[in-house]
BATITI-98005 format. One record per residue (C-alpha): y, x, z; residue number from 1; residue in three letters. Coordinates in Angstrom, 3 decimals. Each point is the difference from the previous one (the first is absolute). Layout:
BEGIN
<site Y="Y" X="X" Z="Z" k="NUM" r="ala"/>
...
//
This chain:
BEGIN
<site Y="0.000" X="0.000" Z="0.000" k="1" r="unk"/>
<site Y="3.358" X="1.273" Z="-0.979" k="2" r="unk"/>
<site Y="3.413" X="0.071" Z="1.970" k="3" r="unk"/>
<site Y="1.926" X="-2.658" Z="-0.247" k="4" r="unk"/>
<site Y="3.707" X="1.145" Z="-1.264" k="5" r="unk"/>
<site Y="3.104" X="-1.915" Z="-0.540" k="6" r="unk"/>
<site Y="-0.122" X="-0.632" Z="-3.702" k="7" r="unk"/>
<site Y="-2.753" X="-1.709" Z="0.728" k="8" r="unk"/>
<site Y="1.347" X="-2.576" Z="2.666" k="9" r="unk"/>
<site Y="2.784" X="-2.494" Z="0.221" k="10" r="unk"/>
<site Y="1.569" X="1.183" Z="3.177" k="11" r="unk"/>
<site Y="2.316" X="-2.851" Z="1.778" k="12" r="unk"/>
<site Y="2.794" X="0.886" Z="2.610" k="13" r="unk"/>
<site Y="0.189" X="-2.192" Z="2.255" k="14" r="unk"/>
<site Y="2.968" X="0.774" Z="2.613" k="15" r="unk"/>
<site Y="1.373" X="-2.103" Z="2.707" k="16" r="unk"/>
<site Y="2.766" X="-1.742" Z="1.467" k="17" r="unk"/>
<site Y="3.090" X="0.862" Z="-2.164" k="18" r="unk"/>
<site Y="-2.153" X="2.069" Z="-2.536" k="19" r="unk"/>
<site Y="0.230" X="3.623" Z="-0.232" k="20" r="unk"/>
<site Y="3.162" X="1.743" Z="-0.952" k="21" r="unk"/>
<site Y="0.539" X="2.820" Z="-2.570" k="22" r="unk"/>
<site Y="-0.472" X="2.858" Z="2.667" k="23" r="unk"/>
<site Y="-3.350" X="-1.730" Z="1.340" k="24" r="unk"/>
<site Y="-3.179" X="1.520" Z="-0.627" k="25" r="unk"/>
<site Y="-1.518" X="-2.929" Z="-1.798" k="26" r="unk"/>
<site Y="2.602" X="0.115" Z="-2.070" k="27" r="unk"/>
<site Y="0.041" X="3.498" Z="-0.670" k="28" r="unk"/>
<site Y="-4.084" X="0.089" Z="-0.915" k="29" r="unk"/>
<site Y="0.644" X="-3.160" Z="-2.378" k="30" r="unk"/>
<site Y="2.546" X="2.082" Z="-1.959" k="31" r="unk"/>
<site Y="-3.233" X="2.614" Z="-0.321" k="32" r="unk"/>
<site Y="-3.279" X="-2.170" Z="-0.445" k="33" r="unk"/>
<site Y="-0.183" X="-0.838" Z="-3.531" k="34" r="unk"/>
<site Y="-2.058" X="-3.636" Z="0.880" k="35" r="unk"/>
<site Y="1.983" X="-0.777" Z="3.096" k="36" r="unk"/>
<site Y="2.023" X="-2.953" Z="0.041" k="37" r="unk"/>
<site Y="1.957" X="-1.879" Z="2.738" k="38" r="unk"/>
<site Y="-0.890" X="-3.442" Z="1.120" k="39" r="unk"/>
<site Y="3.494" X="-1.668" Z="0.043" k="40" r="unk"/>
<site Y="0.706" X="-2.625" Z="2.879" k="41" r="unk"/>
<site Y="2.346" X="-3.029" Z="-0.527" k="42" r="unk"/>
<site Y="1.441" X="0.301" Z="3.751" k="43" r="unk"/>
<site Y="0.068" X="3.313" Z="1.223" k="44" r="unk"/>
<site Y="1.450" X="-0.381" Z="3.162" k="45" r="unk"/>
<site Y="-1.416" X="-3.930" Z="1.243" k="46" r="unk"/>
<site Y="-3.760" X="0.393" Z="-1.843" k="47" r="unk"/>
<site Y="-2.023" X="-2.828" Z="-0.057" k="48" r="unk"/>
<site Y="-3.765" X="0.738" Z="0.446" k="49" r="unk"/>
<site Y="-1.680" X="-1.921" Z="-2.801" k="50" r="unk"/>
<site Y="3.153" X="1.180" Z="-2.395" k="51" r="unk"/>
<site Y="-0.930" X="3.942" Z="0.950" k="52" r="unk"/>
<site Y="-3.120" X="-0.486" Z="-0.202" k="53" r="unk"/>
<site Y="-0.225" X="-2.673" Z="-3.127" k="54" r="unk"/>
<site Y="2.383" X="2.566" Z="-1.947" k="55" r="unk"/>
<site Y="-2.760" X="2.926" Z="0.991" k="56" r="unk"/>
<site Y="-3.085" X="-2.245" Z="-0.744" k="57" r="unk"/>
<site Y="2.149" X="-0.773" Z="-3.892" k="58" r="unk"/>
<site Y="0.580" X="4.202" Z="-0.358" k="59" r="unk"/>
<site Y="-3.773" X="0.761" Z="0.819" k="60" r="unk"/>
<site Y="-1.503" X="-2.881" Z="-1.939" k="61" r="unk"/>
<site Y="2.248" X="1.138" Z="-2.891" k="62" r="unk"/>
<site Y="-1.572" X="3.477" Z="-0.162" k="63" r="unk"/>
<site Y="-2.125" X="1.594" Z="-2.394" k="64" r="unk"/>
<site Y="-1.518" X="3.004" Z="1.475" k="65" r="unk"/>
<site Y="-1.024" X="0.429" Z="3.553" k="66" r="unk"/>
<site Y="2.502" X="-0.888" Z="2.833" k="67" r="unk"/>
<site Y="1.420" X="2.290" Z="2.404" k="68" r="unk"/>
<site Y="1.951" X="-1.103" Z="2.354" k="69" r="unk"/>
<site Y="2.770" X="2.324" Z="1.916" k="70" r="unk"/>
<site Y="1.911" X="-2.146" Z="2.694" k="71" r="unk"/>
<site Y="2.661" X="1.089" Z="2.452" k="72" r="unk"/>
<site Y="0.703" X="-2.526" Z="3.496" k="73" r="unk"/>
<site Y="-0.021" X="-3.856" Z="-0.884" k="74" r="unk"/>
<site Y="-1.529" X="1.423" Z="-3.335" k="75" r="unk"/>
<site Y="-3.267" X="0.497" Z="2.422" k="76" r="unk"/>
<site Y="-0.198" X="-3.435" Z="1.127" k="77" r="unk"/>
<site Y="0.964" X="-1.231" Z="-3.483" k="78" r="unk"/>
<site Y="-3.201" X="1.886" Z="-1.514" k="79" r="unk"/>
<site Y="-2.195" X="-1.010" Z="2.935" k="80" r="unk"/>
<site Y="0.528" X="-3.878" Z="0.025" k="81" r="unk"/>
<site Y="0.414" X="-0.499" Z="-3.680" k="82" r="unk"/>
<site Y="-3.593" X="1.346" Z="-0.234" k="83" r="unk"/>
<site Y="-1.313" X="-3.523" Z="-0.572" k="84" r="unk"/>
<site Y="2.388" X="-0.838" Z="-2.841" k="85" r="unk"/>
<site Y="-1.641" X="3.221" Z="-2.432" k="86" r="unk"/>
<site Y="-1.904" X="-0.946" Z="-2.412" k="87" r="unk"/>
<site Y="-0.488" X="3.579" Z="-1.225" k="88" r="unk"/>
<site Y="-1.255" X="3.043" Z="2.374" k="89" r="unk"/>
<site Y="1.787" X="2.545" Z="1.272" k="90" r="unk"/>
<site Y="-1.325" X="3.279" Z="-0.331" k="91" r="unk"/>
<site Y="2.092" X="1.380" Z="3.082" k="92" r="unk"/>
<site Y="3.185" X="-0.083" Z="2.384" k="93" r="unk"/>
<site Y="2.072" X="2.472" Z="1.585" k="94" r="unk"/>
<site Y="1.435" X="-1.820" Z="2.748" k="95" r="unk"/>
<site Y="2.907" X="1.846" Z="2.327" k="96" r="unk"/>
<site Y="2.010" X="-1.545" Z="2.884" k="97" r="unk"/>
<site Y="-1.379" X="-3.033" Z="0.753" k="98" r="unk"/>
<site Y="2.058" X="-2.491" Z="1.962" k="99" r="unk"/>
<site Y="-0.946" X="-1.956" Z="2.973" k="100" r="unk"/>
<site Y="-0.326" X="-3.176" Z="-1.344" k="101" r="unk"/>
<site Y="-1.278" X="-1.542" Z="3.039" k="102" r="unk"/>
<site Y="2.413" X="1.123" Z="2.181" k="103" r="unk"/>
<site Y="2.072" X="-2.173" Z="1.375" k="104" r="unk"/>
<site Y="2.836" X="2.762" Z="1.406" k="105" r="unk"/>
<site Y="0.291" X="1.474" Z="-3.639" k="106" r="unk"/>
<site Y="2.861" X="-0.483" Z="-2.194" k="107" r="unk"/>
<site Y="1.533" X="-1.762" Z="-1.796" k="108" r="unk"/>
<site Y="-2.477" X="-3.027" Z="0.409" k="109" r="unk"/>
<site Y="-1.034" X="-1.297" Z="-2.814" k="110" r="unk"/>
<site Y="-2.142" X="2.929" Z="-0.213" k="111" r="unk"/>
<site Y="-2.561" X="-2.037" Z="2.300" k="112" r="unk"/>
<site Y="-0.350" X="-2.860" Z="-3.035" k="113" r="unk"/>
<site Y="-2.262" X="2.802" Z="-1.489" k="114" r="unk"/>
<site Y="-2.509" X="0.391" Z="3.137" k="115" r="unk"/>
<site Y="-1.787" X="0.513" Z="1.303" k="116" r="unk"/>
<site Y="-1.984" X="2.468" Z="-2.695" k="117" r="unk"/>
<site Y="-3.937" X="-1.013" Z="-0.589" k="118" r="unk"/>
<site Y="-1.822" X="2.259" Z="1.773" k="119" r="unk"/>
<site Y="-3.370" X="-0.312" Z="-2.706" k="120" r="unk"/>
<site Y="-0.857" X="3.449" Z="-1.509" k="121" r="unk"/>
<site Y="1.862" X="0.325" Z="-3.858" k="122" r="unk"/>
<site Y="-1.742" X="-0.698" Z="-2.506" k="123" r="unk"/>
<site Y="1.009" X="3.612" Z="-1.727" k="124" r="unk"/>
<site Y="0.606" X="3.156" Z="1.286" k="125" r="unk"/>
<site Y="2.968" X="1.088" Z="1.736" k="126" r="unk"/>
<site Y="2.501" X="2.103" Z="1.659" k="127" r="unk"/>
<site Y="2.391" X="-0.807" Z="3.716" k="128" r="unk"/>
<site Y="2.370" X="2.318" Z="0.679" k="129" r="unk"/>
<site Y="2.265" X="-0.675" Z="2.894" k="130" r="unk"/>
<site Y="2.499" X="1.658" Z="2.334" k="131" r="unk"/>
<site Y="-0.353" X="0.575" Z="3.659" k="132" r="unk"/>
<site Y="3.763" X="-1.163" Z="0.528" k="133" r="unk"/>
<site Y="0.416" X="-3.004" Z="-2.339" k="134" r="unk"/>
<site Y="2.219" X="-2.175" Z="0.936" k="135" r="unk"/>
<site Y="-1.981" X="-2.945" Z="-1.556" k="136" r="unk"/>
<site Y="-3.064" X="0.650" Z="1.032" k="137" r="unk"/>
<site Y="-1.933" X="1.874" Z="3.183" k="138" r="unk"/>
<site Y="-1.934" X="2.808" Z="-1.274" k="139" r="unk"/>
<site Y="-3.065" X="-1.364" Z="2.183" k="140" r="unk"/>
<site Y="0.322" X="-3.514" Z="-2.643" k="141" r="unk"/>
<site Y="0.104" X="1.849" Z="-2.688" k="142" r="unk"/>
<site Y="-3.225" X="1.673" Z="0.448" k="143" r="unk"/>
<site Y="-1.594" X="-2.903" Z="1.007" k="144" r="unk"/>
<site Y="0.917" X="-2.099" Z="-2.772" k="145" r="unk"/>
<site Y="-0.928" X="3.012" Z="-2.303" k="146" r="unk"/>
<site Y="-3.301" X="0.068" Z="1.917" k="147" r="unk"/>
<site Y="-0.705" X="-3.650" Z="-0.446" k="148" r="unk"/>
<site Y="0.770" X="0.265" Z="-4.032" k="149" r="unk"/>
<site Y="-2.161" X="2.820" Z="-0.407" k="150" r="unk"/>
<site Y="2.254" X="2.165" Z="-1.006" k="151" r="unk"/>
<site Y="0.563" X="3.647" Z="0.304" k="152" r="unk"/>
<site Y="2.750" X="0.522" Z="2.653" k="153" r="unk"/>
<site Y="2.467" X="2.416" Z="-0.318" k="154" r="unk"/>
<site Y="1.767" X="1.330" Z="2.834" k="155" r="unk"/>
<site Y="3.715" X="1.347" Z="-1.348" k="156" r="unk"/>
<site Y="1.564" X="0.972" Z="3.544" k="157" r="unk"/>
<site Y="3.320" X="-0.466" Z="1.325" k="158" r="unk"/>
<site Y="1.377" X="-1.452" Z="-3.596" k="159" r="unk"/>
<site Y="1.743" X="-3.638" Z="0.994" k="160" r="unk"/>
<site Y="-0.346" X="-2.211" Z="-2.601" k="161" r="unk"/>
<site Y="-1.111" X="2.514" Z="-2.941" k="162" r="unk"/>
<site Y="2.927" X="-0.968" Z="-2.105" k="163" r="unk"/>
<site Y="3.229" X="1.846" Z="-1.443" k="164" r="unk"/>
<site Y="2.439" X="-0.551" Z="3.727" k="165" r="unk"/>
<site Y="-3.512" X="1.783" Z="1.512" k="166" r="unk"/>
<site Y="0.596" X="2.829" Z="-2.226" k="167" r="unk"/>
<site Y="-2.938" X="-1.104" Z="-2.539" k="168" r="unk"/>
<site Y="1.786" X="0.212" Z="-3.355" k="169" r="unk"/>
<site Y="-2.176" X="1.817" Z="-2.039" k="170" r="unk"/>
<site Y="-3.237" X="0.408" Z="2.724" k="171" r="unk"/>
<site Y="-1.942" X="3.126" Z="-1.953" k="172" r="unk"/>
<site Y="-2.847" X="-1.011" Z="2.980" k="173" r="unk"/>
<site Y="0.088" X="-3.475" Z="-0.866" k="174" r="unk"/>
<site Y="-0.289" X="0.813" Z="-4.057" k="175" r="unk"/>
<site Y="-3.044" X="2.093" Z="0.799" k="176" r="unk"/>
<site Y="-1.581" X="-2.499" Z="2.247" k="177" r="unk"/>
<site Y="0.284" X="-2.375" Z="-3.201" k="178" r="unk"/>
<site Y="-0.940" X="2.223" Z="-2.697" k="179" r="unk"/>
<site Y="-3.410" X="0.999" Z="2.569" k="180" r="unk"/>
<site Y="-0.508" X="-3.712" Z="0.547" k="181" r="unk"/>
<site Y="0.364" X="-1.001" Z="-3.592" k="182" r="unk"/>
<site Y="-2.574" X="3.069" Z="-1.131" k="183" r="unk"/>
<site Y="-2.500" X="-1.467" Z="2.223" k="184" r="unk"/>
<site Y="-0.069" X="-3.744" Z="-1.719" k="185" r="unk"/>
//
């Protein structure tokens, strides 16, 4: 069995609460994956569940070669309850920062109309990495949750919420993490 590489995926970014800006990682490694393509929200900043994850459900059903998944925060939860809405498989997902969606002390609020996360194993392989000083999420829930999915759990330190105000523009570690995770699919 060969490596899987990017030309021969359709790789879908899937970010979070008000998207990803320009000096975001995700936004930075969509600019360099040749498949990659965003998953574009109506309502960025008051999402809907069953919009996020209707819209995400449209993009993979829509694709012709195997699905990747890459999703950042809310992006997480989108992926994970939109799984019954797929008619297609997904080869993989890279999932980083996942929010607390059961939490009832996280903010903003609305976060909670996405919990709390289904805690049956994925149905394809893939990848948790999560901060030990997120804001949105205890480290401790993270690993659980990651634990529950099956999926390999990554453990990226004293990072916040892995995104560009953390310091993760471009993310070299997170790039290789991907491009090892994608080899193995």
């Amino acid at each position: 069995m060969r490596a899987m590489k990017v030309k021969d995926t359709d790789i879908l970014f899937v970010s979070g609460l008000k998207d990803s800006g320009p000096e975001h990682w995700m936004s930075r490694w969509r600019k360099q994956l040749s498949t990659g393509r965003r998953v574009v929200q109506a309502e960025w900043t008051k999402p809907v569940r069953e919009d996020w994850t209707r819209t995400l459900a449209e993009a993979v059903n829509a694709a012709e070669k195997p699905v990747v998944i890459i999703a950042h925060s809310l992006g997480v939860a989108t992926a994970v309850q939109g799984l019954r809405e797929f008619e297609k498989p997904v080869a993989g997902a890279f999932f980083v920062a996942p929010p607390d969606v059961a939490n009832s002390a996280v903010r903003p609020r609305h976060l909670q109309t996405f919990g709390p996360y289904p805690r049956d194993p994925l149905p394809f392989p893939s990848i948790t990495i999560a901060s030990r000083n997120d804001p949105f999420c205890a480290f401790e829930t993270a690993e659980d949750i990651a634990a529950a999915w099956g999926s390999l759990f990554i453990d990226a330190g004293e990072a916040g919420h892995l995104d560009d105000a953390a310091g993760y523009g471009p993310w070299p570690e997170g790039s290789m993490a991907f491009a090892n995770f994608l080899s193995r699919l």
